[in-house]
Residue frames as qw, qx, qy, qz and C-alpha x, y, z in Angstrom:
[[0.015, 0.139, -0.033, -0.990, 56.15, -16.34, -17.67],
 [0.352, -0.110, -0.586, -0.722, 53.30, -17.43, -19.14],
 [0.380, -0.632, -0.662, 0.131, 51.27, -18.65, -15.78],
 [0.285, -0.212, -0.227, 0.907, 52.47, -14.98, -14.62],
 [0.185, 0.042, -0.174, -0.966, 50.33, -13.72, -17.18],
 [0.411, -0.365, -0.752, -0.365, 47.27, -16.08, -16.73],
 [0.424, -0.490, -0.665, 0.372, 47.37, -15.48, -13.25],
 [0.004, 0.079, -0.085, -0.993, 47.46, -11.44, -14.41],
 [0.443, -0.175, -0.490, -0.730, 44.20, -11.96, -17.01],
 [0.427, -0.298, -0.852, 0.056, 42.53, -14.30, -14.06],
 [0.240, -0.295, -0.482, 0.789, 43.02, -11.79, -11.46],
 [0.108, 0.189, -0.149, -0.965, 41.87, -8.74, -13.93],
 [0.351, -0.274, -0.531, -0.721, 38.82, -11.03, -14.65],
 [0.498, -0.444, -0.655, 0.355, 37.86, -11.70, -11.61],
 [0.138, -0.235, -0.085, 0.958, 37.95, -7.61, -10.97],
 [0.260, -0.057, -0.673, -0.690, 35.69, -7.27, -13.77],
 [0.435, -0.483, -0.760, -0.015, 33.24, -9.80, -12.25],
 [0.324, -0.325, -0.562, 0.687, 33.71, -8.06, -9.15],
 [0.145, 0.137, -0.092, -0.976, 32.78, -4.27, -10.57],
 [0.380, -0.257, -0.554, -0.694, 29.84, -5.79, -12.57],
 [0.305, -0.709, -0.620, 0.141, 27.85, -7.54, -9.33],
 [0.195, -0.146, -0.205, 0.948, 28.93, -4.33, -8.04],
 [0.299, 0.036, -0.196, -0.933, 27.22, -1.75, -10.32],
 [0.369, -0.121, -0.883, -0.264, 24.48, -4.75, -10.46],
 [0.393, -0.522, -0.735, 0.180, 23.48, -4.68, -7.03],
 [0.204, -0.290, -0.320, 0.879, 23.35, -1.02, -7.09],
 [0.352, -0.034, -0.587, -0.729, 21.02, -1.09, -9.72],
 [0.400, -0.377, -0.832, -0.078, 18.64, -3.28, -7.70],
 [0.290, -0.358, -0.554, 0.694, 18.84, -1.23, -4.93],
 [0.155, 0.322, -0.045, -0.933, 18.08, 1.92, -6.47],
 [0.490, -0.278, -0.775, -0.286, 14.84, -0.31, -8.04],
 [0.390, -0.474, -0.749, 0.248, 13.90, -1.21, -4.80],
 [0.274, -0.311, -0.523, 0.745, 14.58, 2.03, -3.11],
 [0.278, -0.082, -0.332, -0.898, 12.74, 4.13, -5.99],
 [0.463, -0.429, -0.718, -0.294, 9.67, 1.55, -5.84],
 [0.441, -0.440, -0.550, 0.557, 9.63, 2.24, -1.68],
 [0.082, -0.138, -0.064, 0.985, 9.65, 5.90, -2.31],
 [0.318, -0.135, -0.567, -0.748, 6.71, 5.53, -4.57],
 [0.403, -0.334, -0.830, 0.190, 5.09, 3.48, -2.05],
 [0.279, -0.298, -0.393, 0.824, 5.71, 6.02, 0.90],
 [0.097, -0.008, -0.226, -0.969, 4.27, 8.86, -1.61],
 [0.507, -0.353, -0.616, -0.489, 0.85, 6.95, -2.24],
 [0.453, -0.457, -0.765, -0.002, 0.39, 5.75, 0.70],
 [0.170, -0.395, -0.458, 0.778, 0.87, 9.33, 2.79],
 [0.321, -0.169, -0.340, -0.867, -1.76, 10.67, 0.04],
 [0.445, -0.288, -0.847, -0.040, -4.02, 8.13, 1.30],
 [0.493, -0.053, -0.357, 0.791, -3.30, 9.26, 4.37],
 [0.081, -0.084, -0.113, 0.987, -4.08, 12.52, 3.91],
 [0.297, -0.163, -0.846, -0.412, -6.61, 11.53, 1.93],
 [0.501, -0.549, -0.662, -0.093, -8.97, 10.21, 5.04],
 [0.362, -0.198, -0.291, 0.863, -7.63, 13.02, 7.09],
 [0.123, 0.033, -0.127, -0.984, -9.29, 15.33, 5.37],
 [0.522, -0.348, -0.579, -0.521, -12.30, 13.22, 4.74],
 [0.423, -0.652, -0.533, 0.335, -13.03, 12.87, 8.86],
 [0.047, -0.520, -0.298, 0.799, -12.69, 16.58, 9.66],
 [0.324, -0.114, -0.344, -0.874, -15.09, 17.19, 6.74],
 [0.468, -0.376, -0.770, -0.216, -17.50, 14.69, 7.96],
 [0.348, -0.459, -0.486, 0.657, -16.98, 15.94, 11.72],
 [0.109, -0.182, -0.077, 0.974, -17.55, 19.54, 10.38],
 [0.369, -0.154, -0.493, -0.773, -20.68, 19.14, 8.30],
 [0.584, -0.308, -0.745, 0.092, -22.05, 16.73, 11.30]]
């Protein structure tokens, strides 16, 4: 009875493990995917940025 229940508490830590990489690597992701957004944001100011600066240059020219 008593390997019944090691092989219970083995299983249930193993689960455990499992859930934590889990939430873990969703936590990285959502890192990464925030940092990318940020990215995306700057760089379509930029963007816009020189957009605007050629059709001012083109208009005062």
């Amino acid at each position: 009875m008593a390997t019944n229940e090691q092989r219970l508490s083995s299983l249930e830590q193993k689960i455990e493990n499992e859930q934590e990489w889990r939430r873990d690597m969703v936590a990285r992701f959502d890192k990464r995917f925030d940092r990318l957004e940020s990215n995306q944001r700057w760089l379509f100011g930029l963007l816009i940025t020189i957009l605007v600066a050629i059709i001012a240059s083109n208009w005062i020219g």
